[in-house]
C-alpha positions in Angstrom: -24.7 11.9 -18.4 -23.1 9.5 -15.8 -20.6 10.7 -13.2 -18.0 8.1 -13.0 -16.2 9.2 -9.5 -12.4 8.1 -9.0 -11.7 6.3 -5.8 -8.8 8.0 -3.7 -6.0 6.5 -2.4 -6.8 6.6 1.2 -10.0 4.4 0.1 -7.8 2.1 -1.8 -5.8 1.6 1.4 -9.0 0.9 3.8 -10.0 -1.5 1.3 -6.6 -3.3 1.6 -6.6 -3.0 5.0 -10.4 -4.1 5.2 -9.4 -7.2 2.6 -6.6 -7.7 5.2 -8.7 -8.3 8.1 -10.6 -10.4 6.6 -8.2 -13.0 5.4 -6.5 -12.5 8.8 -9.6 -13.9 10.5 -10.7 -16.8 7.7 -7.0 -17.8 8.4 -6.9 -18.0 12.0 -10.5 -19.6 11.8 -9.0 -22.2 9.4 -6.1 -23.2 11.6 -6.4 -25.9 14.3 -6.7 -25.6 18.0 -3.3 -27.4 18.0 -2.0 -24.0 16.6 -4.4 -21.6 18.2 -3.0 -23.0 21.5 0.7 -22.4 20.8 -0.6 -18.8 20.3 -2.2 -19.1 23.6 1.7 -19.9 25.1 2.8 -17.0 23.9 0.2 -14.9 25.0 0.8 -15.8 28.5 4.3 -15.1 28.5 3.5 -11.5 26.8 0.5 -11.1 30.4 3.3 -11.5 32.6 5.4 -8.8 31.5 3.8 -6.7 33.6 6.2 -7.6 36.5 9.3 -6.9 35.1 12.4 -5.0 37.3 13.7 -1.6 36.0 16.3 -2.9 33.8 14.5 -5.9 31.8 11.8 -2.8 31.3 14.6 -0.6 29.3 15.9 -4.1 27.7 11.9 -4.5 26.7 12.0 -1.0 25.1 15.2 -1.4 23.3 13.8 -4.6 21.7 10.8 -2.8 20.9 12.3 0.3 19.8 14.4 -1.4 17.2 11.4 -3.4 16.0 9.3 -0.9 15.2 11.7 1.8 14.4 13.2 -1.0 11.6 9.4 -0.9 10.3 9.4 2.6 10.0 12.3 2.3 7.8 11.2 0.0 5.9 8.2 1.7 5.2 10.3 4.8 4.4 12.4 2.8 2.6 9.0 1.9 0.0 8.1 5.0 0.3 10.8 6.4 -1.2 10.5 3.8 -4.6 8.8 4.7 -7.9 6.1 1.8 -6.2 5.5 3.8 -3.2 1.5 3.3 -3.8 1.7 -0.5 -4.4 3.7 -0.9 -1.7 1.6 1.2 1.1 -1.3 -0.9 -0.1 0.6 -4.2 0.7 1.8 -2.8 3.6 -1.9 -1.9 4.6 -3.0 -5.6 3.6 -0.6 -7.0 5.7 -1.0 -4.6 8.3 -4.7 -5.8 8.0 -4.1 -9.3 8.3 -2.0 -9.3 11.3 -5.0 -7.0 12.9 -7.7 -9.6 12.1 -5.3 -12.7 12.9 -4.7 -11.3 16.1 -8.3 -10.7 16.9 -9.4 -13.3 15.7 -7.1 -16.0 17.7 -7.8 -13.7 20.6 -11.6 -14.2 20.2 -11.0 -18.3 20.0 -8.9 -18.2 22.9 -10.9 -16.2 25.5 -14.0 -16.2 24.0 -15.7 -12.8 24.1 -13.2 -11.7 26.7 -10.9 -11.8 23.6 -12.3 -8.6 22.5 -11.2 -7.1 25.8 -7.8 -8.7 25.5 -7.5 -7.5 21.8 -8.1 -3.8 22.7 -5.9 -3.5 25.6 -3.2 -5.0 23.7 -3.3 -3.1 20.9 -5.0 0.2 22.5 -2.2 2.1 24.2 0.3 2.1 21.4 -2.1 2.4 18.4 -3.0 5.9 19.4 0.3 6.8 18.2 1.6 4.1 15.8 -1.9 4.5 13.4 -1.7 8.6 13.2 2.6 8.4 12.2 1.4 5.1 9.6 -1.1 7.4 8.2 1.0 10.2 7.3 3.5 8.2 6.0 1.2 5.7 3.7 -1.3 9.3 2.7 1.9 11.0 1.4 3.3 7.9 -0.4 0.5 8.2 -3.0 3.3 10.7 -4.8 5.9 9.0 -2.8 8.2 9.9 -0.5 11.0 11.4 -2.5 10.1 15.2 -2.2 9.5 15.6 1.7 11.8 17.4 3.7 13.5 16.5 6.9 10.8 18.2 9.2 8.1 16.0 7.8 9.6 13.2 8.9 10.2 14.6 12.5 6.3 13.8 13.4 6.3 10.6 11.9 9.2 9.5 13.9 8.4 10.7 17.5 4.8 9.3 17.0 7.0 6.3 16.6 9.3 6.9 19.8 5.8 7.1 21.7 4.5 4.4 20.5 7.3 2.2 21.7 7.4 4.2 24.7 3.4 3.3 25.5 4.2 -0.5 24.0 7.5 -1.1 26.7 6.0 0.6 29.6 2.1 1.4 29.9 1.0 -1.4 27.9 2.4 -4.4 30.1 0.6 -2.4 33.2 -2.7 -2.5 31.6 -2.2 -6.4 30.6 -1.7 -6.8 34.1 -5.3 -6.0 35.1 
């Protein structure tokens, strides 16, 4: 008798992630060095952050803040929907293709010290924004509907760390 095994939704969402990446990088492989060097504009303005006086560091982590506390909502937001799967595995491919554009641009730009560059962008931050995105997108297999208030208190100062790590830490490390 064959077993026929039923793939989870936390594998659905690696795979959507993994699909993600993926496209991500054929994209950014794809576009010309025209574009990749407008990314490498921006890129320099983001390295020299690092220097920034007391008071355009709290203006950085109000900008920040906002930005990624209005993705937490928004994520909430789907969560809460009779799509609440579907729309975690978008958000996951998306997620994925910003991930492997990224790197991938990074890696054109700097070579292999693009890998470098990629982790120390993204490292700090990620330690707290990947554990609050992962609770979120593991519960909205049910959706989000039936949690109570204390489950969202984790989600939400993983959040506040994260921006915390993106505003101040992170700009430090880019500096070295």
């Amino acid at each position: 008798m064959r077993m026929v095994r039923r793939i989870t939704f936390p594998w659905v969402l690696c795979l959507c992630c993994f699909c993600g990446t993926a496209a991500g990088a054929v994209m950014a492989n794809c576009l010309g060095d025209e574009l990749i060097g407008q990314l490498g504009l921006f890129s320099s303005v983001y390295y020299g952050s690092g220097i920034l006086s007391r008071i355009e560091k709290r203006r950085l982590w109000g900008y920040v803040a906002r930005q990624r506390l209005s993705e937490f909502g928004l994520a909430v937001l789907v969560g809460l929907t009779p799509f609440s799967a579907a729309g975690f595995a978008a958000i996951a491919f998306a997620g994925g293709f910003c991930l492997g554009f990224l790197h991938a641009a990074m890696t054109l730009l700097r070579g292999l010290a693009g890998i470098l560059s990629f982790l120390a962008v993204l490292m700090p931050q990620w330690l707290c924004y990947l554990p609050a995105w992962v609770i979120l997108a593991v519960r909205a297999e049910n959706g989000l509907i039936d949690l109570k208030p204390r489950d969202w208190l984790l989600p939400a100062l993983l959040v506040l760390a994260g921006t915390g790590l993106e505003a101040w830490v992170n700009p430090w490390l880019l500096c070295f």
